[in-house]
C-alpha positions in Angstrom: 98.9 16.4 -170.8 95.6 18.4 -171.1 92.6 17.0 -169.8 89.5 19.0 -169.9 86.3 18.1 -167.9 83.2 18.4 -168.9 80.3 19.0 -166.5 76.6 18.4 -167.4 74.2 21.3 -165.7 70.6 21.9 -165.5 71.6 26.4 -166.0 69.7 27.1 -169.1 69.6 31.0 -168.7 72.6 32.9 -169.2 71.2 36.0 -167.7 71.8 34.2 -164.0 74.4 32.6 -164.9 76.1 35.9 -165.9 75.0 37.2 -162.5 76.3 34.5 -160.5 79.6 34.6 -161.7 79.9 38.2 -161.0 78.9 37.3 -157.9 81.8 35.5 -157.0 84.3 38.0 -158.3 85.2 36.7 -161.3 85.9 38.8 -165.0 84.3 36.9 -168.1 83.9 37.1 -171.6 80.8 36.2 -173.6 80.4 35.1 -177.2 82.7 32.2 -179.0 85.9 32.6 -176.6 88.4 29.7 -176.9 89.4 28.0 -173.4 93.1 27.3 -172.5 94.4 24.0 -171.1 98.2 22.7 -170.6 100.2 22.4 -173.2 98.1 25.1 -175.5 95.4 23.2 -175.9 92.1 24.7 -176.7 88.6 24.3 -176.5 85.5 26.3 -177.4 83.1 27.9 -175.2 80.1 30.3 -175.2 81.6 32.4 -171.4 85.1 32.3 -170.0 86.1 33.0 -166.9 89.5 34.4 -166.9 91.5 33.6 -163.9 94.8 35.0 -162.9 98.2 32.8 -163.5 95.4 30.0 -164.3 93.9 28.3 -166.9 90.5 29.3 -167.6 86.9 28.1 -166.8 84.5 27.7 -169.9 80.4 27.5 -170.2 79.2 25.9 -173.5 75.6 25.6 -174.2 74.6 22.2 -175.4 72.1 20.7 -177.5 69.7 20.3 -174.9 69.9 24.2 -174.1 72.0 23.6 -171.0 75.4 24.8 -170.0 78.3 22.3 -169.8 81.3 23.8 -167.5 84.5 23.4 -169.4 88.1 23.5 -167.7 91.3 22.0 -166.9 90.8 21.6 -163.4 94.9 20.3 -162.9 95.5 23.7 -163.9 92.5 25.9 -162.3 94.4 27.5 -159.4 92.7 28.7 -156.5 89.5 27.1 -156.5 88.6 23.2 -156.5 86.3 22.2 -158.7 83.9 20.8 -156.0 83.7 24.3 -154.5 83.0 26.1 -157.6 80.1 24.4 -158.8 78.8 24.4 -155.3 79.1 28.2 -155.3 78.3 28.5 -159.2 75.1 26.3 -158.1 74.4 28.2 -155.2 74.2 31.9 -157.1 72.5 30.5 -159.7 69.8 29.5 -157.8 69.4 33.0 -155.9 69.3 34.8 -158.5 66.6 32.7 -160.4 64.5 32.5 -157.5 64.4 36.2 -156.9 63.7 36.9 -160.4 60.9 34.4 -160.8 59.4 35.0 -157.6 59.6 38.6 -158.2 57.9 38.4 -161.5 55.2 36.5 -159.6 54.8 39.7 -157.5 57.0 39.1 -154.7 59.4 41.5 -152.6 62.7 40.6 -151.2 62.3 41.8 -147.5 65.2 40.6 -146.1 68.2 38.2 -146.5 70.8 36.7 -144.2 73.9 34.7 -145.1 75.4 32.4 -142.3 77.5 28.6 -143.2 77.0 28.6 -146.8 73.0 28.8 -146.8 71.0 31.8 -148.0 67.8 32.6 -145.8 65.4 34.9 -147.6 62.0 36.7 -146.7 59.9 37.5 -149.6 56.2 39.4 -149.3 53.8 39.6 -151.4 50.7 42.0 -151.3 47.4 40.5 -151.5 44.7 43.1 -152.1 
């Protein structure tokens, strides 16, 4: 029996979104892409992320402009769904960051990765 989950997020910009799941590795496919689920069941999404000999992940913007991640998580293999959001979260949040602070005049100075957490030094030039 299919069951797909449907998680509420507060992404709203596709461009990070995109970004983040690149991140982590994975292929996807934007524009109306149909999401597989046991037993040929389908659903619609806006991104899929195509996993190998798995069912796939789907992002589907809402009414309220925000992203709902779509999948059959009894059939998602290699990744839990608690540790794919987390990560999902986590690159989401980098890349915004960066770019918003950036277009506030900001430079990336340096970066260090160590148990999951993201450190980052960013400058900016007062004249």
């Amino acid at each position: 029996m299919s069951h797909f989950s449907r998680i509420n997020t507060t992404f709203v910009e596709e461009k990070y979104l995109l970004a983040a799941i690149k991140d982590l590795g994975y292929e996807y496919e934007t524009g109306k892409q149909k999401i597989r689920a046991f037993g040929g069941t389908q659903t619609e999404a806006d991104i899929k992320i195509k996993l190998r000999f798995s069912y796939d992940i789907g992002l589907k913007k809402t009414d309220k402009n925000q992203y709902q991640v779509i999948a059959d998580w009894f059939g998602v293999k290699g990744i839990s769904q608690k540790k794919f959001m987390e990560q999902l979260t986590q690159r989401y949040a980098y890349h915004a960051t960066v770019d918003k602070l950036t277009n506030q005049g900001f430079s990336l100075v340096e970066e260090q990765s160590e148990k999951g957490e993201i450190k980052m030094v960013l400058r900016r030039m007062v004249s």
